[in-house]
C-alpha positions in Angstrom: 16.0 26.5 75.6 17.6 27.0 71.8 17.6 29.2 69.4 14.5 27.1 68.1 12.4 26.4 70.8 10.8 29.3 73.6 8.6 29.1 76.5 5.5 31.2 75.3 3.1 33.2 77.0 -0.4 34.5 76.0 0.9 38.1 75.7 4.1 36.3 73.2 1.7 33.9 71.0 0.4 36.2 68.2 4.1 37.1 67.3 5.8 33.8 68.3 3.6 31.4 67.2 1.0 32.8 64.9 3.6 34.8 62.6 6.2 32.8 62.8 3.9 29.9 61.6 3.8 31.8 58.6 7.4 31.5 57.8 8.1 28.0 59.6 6.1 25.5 61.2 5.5 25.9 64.5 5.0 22.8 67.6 3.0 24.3 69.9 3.4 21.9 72.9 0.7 22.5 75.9 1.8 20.8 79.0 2.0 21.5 82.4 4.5 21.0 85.5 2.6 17.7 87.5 2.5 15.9 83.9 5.1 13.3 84.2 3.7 12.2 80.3 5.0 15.7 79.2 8.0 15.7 80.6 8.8 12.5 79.0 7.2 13.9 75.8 8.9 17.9 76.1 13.1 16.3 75.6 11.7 14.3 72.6 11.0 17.4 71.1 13.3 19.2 71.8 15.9 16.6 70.1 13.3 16.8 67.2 13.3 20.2 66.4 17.2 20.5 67.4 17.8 17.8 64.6 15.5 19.8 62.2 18.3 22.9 62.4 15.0 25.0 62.4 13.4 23.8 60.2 10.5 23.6 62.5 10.4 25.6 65.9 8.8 24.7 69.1 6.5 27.3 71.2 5.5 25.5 74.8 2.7 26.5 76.5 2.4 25.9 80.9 -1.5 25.5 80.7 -1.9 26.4 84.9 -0.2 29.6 83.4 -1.9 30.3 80.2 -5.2 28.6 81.1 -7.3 31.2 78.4 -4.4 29.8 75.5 -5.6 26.3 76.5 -9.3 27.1 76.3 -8.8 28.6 73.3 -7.5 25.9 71.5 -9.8 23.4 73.3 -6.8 21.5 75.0 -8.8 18.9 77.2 -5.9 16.2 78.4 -1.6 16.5 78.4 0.2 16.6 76.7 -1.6 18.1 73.8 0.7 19.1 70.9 -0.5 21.3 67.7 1.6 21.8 64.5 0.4 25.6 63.0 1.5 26.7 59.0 0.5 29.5 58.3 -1.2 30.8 60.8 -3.4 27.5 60.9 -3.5 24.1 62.7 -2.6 21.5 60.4 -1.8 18.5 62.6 -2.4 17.4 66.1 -1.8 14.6 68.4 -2.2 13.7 72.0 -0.2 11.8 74.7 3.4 10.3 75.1 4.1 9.7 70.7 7.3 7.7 69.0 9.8 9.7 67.8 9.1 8.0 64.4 6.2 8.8 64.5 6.4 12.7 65.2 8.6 13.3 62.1 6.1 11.0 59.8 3.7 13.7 61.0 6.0 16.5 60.3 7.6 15.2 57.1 4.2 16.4 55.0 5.0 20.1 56.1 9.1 20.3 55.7 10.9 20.5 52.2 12.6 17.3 51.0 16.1 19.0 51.3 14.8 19.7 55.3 14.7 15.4 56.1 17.8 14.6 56.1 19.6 10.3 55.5 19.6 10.1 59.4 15.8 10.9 59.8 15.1 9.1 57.0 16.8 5.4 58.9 14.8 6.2 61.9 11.4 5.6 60.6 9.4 3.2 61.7 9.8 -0.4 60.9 7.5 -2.0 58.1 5.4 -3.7 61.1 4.9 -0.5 63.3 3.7 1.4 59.8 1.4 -1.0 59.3 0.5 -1.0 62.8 -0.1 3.5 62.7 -1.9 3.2 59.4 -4.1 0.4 61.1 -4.9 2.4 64.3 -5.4 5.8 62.3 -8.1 4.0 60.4 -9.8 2.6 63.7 -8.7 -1.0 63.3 -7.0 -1.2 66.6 -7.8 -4.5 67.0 -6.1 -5.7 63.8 -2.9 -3.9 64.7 -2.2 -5.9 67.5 -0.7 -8.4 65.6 1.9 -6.2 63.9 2.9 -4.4 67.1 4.0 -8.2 68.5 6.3 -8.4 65.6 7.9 -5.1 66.0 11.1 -5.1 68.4 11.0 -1.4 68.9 10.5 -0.2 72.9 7.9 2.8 70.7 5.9 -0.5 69.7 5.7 -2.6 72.6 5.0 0.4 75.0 2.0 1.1 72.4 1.2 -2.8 72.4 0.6 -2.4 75.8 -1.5 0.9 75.7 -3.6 -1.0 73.6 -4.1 -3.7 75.6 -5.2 -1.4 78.5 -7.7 0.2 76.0 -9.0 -2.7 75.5 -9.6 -3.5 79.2 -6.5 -6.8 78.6 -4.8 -6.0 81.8 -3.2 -9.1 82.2 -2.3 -8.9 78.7 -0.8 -5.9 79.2 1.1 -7.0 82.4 2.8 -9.8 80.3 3.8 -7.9 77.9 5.4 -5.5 80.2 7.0 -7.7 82.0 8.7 -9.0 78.6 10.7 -5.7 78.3 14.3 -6.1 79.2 16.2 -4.1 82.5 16.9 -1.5 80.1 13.5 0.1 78.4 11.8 -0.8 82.5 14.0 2.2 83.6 12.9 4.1 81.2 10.7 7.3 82.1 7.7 5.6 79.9 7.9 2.5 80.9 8.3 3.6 85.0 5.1 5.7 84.5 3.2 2.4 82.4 4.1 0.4 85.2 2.3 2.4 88.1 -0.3 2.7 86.0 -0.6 -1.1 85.4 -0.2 -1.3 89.5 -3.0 1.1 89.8 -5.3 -0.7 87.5 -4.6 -3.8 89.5 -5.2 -2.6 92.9 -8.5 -0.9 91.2 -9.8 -3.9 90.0 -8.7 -5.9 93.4 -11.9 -3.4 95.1 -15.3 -3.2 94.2 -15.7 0.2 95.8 -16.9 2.8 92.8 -15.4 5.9 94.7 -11.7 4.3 94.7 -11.9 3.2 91.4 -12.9 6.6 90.0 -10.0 8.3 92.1 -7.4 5.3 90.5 -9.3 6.5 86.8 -8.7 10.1 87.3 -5.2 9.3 88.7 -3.4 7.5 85.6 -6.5 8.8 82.3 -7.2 12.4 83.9 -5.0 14.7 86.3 -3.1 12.7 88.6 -2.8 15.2 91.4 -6.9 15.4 90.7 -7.1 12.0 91.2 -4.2 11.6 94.1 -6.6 14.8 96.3 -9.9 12.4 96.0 -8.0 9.7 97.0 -6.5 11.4 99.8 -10.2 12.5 100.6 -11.2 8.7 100.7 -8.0 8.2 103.2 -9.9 10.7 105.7 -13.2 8.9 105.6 -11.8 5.4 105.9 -11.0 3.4 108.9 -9.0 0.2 109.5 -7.8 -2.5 106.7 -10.0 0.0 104.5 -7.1 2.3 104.3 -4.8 0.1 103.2 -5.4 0.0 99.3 -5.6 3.7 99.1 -2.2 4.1 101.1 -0.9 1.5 98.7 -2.6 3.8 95.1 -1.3 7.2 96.9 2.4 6.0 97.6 2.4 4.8 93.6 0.4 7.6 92.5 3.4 9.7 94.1 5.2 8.8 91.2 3.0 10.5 88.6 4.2 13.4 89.6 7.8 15.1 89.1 7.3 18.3 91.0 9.5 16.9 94.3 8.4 19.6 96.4 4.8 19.2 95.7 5.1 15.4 96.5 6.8 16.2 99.7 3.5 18.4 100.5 1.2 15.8 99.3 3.0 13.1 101.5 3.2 15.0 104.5 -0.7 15.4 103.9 -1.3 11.7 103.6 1.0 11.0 107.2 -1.6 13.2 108.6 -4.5 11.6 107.9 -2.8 8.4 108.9 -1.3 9.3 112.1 
């Protein structure tokens, strides 16, 4: 890590996070290791806070580590990030964010001398502001709109989260599947796409056990939801078996840890074989 961002533990966050807050703001980022959304979220701000020269430092926070800092602050899904001054929490969001939109958030807290000409030209088109100041009023709905006019991968990946919200899967598929070669290999859009296979091989079974195992997959934990379906594996027989094998082997890909997906396959070849 740089001079500007540190790994922080419990016994560490009065002096590194608390204090420091008090002389520069401080993104405290809790994630853990089997989050693939915050390891897609953790380089983003890194390259945020390396940009800011300082201007803002970066405390992360392993939650299975420092499960009493997480309770604390009332972290309840990953990744959860915090922005302290001054000792207090003054902003907050949750989940996979676009860039642009992390430094609008920050920009209220840094000097004018601290946002530089570059930061300035990679704000947020005039159709994805619209669309942000639309959702953070609750008119979700009446961003859509907006986010089809913006070109930006940030807008259509949120297009599509919205769509999902909104229970618009195939919606959601289309709009996917309008991305070019380039943003599909992208870590957001590789994780968006097993969760869009998920949600169809959910909704292909009307079985209320696998569907909660899919939910707690790709909206909860995924290794929480990848162990219940691995305990549906044990108790089914036959062509039963199959749509679970198929959620596992995607759900796989939730996860980043290779070892633990090495354990967690070898698990599932048992219970098959």
């Amino acid at each position: 890590m740089s001079e500007f961002a540190k790994a922080v533990t419990a016994g560490e966050f009065e002096l590194e996070v608390i204090e420091k807050s008090k002389t520069v703001p401080v993104l405290i980022d809790f994630w853990a290791e089997w989050c693939a959304p915050c390891k897609q979220l953790m380089p983003m701000l890194h390259q945020i806070v390396e940009s800011l020269n300082g201007s803002v430092h970066l405390a992360t926070i392993d939650t299975d580590a420092e499960q009493e800092l997480a309770v604390n602050y009332g972290i309840r899904s990953l990744p959860t990030v915090l922005l302290m001054q001054n000792g207090e929490i003054v902003e907050q969001f949750m989940g996979v964010q676009p860039e642009s939109e992390i430094r609008k958030l920050l920009e209220p807290h840094l000097t004018l001398d601290e946002i530089n000409a570059e930061e300035v030209a990679t704000s947020a088109s005039e159709d994805m502001q619209k669309a942000m100041e639309l959702i953070n009023q609750g008119q979700i709905l009446e961003a859509i709109p907006y986010l089809q006019s913006d070109s930006s991968f940030d807008g259509k990946l949120l297009l599509i989260k919205i769509y999902l919200e909104e229970g618009e899967v195939d919606k959601a598929i289309e709009s996917f599947a309008s991305l070019d070669s380039d943003d599909k290999q992208k870590p957001q859009a590789k994780s968006m796409k097993i969760t869009l296979d998920l949600i169809q091989l959910a909704n292909k079974h009307e079985d209320e056990s696998f569907r909660t195992a899919i939910q707690a997959t790709i909206s909860i934990n995924p290794l929480q939801g990848i162990e219940l379906l691995l305990g549906l594996l044990a108790n089914h027989k036959g062509d039963k078996r199959e749509p679970i094998k198929q959620s596992l082997i995607s759900a796989f890909g939730l996860i980043e840890d290779v070892k633990l997906v090495s354990q967690l396959r070898r698990k599932m070849a048992s219970l098959i074989f």
